[in-house]
C-alpha positions in Angstrom: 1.7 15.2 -12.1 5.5 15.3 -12.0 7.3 12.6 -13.8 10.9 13.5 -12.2 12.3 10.4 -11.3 14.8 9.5 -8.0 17.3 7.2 -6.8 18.4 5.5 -3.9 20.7 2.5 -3.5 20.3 -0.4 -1.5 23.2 -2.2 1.3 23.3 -4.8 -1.9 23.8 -2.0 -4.7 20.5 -2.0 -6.0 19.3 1.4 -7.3 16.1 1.9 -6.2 13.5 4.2 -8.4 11.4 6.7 -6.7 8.9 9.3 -7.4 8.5 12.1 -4.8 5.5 14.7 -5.1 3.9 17.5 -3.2 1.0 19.9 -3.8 0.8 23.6 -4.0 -1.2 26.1 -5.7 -3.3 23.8 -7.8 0.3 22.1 -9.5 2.6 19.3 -8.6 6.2 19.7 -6.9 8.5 17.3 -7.1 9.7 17.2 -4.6 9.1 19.5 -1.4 11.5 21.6 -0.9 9.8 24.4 1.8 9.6 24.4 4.9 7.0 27.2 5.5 3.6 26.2 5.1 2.9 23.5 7.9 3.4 20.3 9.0 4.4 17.6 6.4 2.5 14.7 6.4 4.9 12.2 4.6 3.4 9.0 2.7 5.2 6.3 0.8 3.6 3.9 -1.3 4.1 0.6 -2.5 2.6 -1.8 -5.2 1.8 -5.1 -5.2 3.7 -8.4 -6.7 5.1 -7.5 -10.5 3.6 -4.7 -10.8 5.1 -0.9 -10.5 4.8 2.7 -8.8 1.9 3.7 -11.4 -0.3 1.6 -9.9 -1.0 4.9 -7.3 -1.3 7.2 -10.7 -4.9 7.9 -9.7 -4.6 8.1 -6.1 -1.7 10.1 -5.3 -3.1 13.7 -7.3 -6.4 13.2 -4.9 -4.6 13.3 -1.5 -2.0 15.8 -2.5 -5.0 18.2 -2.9 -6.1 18.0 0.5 -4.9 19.0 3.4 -3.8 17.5 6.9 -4.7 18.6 9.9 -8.3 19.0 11.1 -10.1 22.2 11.3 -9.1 24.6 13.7 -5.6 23.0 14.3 -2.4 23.5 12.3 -3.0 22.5 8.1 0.0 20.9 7.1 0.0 19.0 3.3 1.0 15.9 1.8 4.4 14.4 0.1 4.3 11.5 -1.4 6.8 9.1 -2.5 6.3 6.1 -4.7 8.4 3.3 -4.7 9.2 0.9 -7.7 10.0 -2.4 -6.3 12.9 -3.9 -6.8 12.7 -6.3 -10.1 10.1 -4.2 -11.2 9.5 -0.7 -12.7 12.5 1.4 -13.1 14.5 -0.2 -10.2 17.9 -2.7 -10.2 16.6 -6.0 -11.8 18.7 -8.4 -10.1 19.2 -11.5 -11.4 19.7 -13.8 -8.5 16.6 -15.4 -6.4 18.6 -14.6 -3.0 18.1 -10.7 -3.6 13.9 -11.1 -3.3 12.4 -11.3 0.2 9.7 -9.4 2.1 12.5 -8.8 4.8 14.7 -7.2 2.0 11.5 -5.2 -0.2 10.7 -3.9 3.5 14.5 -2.5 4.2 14.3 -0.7 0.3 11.5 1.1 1.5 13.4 2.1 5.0 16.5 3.2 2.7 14.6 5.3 0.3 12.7 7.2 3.1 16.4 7.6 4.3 17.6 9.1 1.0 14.3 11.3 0.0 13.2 12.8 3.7 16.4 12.2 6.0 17.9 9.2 7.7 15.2 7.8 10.5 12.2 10.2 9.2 9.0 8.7 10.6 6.1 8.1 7.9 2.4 6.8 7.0 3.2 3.6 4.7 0.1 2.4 2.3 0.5 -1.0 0.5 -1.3 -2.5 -2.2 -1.3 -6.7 -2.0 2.4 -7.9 -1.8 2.7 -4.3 -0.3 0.3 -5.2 2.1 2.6 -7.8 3.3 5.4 -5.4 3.3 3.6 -3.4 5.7 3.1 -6.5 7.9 6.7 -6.6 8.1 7.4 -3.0 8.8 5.1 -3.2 11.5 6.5 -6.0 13.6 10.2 -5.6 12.3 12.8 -3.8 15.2 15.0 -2.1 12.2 11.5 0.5 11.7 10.5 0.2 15.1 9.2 4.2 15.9 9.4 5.4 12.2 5.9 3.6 10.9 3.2 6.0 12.2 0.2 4.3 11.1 -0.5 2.4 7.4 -3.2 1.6 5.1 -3.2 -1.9 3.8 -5.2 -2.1 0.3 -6.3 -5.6 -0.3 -3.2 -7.3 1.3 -1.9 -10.6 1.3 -2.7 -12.3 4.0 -0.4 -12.6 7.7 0.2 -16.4 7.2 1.0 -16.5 3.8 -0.5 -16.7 0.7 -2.8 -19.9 0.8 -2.6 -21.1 -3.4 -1.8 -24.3 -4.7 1.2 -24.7 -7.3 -0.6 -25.2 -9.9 -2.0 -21.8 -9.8 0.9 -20.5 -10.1 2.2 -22.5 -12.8 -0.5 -21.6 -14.8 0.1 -18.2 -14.6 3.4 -18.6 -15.4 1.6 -20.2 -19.1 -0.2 -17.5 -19.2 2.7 -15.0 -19.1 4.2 -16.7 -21.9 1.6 -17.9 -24.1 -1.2 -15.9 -23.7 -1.7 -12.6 -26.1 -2.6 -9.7 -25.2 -6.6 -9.7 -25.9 -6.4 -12.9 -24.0 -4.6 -10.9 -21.2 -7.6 -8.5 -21.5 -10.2 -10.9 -21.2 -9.0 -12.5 -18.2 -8.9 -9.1 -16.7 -12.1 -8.1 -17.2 -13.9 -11.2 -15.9 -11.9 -10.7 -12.8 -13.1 -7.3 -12.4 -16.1 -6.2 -10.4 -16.1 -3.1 -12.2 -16.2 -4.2 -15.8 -16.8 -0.6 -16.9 -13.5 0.5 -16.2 -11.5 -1.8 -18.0 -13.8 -1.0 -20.6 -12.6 2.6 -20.8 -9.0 1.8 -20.3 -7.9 -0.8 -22.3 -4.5 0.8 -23.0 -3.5 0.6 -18.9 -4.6 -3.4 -18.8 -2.5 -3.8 -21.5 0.2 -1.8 -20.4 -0.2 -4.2 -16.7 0.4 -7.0 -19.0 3.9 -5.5 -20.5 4.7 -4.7 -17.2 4.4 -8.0 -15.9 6.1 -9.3 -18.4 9.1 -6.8 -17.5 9.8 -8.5 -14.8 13.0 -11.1 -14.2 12.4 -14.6 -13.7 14.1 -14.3 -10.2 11.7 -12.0 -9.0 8.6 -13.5 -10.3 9.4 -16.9 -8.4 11.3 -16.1 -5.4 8.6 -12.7 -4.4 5.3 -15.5 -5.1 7.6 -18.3 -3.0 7.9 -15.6 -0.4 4.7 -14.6 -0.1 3.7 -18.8 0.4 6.4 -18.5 3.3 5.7 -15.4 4.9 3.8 -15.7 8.6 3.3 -13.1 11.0 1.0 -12.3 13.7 -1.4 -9.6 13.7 -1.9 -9.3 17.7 1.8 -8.1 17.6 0.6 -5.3 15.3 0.5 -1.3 17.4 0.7 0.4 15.2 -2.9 2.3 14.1 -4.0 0.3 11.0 -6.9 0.9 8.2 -7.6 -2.5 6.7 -9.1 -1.5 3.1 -10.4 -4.4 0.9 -12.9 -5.4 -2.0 -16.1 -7.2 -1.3 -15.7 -9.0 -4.5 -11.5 -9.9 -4.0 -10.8 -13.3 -3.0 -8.6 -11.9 -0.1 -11.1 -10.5 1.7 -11.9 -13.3 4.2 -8.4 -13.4 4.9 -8.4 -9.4 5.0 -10.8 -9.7 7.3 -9.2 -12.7 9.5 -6.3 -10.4 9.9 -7.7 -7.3 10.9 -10.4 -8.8 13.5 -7.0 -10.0 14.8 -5.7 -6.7 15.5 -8.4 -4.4 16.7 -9.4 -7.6 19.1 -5.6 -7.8 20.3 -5.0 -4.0 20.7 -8.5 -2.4 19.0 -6.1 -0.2 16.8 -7.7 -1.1 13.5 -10.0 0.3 11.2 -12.0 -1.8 8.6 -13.3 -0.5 5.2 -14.9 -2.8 2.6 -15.5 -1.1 -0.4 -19.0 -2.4 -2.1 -18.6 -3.8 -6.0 -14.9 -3.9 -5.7 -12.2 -6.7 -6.4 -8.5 -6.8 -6.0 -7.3 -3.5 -7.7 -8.4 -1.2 -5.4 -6.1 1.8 -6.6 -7.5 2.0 -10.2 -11.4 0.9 -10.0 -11.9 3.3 -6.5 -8.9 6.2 -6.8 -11.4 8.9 -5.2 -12.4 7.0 -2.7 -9.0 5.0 -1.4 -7.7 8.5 -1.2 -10.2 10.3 0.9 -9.8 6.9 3.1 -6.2 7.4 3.5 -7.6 11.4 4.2 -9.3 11.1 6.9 -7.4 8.3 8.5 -4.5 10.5 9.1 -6.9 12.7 9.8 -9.1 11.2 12.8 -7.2 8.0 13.1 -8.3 4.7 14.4 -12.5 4.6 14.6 -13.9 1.6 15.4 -16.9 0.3 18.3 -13.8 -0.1 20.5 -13.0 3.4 20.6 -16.2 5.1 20.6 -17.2 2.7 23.8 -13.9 3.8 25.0 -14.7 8.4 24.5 -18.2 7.1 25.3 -17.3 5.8 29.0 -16.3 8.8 30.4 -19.6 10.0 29.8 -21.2 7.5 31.3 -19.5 7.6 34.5 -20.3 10.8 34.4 -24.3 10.6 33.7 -24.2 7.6 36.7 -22.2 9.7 39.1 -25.2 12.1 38.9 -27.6 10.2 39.5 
């Protein structure tokens, strides 16, 4: 992969880090710069609460080796941009509460789709848990109404909010300043359905824990009191949606709340639930989160809803001859 990193700058002067990847030829581009070999399929990412744009490490070298498009039509590829948060990664730090809102993380993600692919460029968005929530906002917010094409929402937070006493958070905040590192890892693991692989990669949990300690105070409170606040309704969601959660995260009845509330309002939702899974979807299941992302550009919405819906014509067609 390409480590080449970008920049775009926010209405309040925050710079805004960036990577942007393509795949050709069995290497890494950064970024696309031809025009010539089909139809670009354009996906930004964005992680979750404290956390940063490697968070899609694994994923991202998966779906830029496959290719859109299904057989027998035109085969575009893949571009990928990751987005660092602002307060975390390699983006502006700011160091007021006011600059941290979901309304504000989802205009960052608007401006550096403006700066990398061209002002009003439509795109496929995929969040990860406070991302998720992003995507809610994208999808029922007029400032990106006809750019958001479809989205993948990996473990979200749920559409009313975050539902988690204070004192949850205040012990986390403990944690983040008293606990050591092997504590850190500990903690980890028994959270993890797949104990294996923090096992074998010790040196990325611990590198999560420096990263969340990277972060400014301003962010780590005002993003978590935003995601308390945040409400929005699913029904009002169009846009074609893959729900993708853990059977072992504690989201996933309210993952589940929230999509049953889309495909029943419109029935343009998709649901997977990946078996022996918890919250960090993009590093215990890389392979398969990207072949889901895959073939839901790919095929798009499938649920009952819409195989009764090819399936009717057919009938009516079977009764009319009889």
């Amino acid at each position: 992969m390409v480590n080449k990193l970008f920049y775009a700058t926010a209405s309040d002067g925050v710079e805004l880090c960036y990577s942007d990847e393509t795949f050709s030829g069995g290497l890494a581009l950064s970024p696309r710069r031809d025009e010539d070999e089909g139809e670009e399929e354009l996906v930004v990412f964005q992680h979750g609460y404290t956390s940063a744009r490697a968070t899609w490490l694994a994923v991202v070298p998966l779906l830029l080796a496959q290719q859109t498009g299904q057989q027998g039509q035109g085969r575009g590829r893949y571009r990928a941009i990751c987005v660092d948060m602002r307060g975390c990664g390699f983006s502006g730090k700011p160091s007021v509460a006011s600059a941290y809102s979901i309304a504000r993380f989802a205009e960052d993600v608007l401006c550096v789709v403006d700066k990398a692919a061209g002002k009003g460029r439509s795109f496929t968005y995929v969040g990860h848990s406070l991302g998720g929530g992003i995507g809610f906002a994208l999808a029922t917010g007029a400032h990106s109404a006809g750019r958001l094409k479809r989205m993948v929402l990996v473990t979200p937070m749920p559409a009313q909010g975050v539902v988690d006493p204070f004192h949850t958070h205040a012990h986390d905040i403990r944690r983040r300043s008293e606990m050591a590192v092997r504590q850190y890892y500990q903690w980890r693991r028994a959270w993890h359905a797949r104990t294996e692989w923090v096992d074998a990669h010790e040196e990325q949990v611990t590198a999560l824990f420096v990263q969340d300690l990277s972060v400014p105070k301003a962010y780590y409170d005002a993003a978590w009191d935003a995601m308390l606040a945040f409400r929005c309704d699913p029904a009002k969601i169009t846009v074609p949606t893959l729900m993708v959660t853990g059977d072992c995260d504690t989201l996933l009845a309210s993952n589940f709340k929230d999509y049953r509330t889309m495909a029943k309002a419109n029935g343009n939702a998709s649901l997977l639930v990946v078996p022996r899974a918890s919250h960090s979807l993009p590093r215990d299941v890389p392979e398969q989160l990207a072949q889901a992302i895959h073939e839901f550009v790919v095929h798009g919405v499938v649920n009952v809803a819409a195989l009764e819906k090819r399936a009717a014509k057919y009938d009516l067609d079977f009764k009319a001859k009889l």
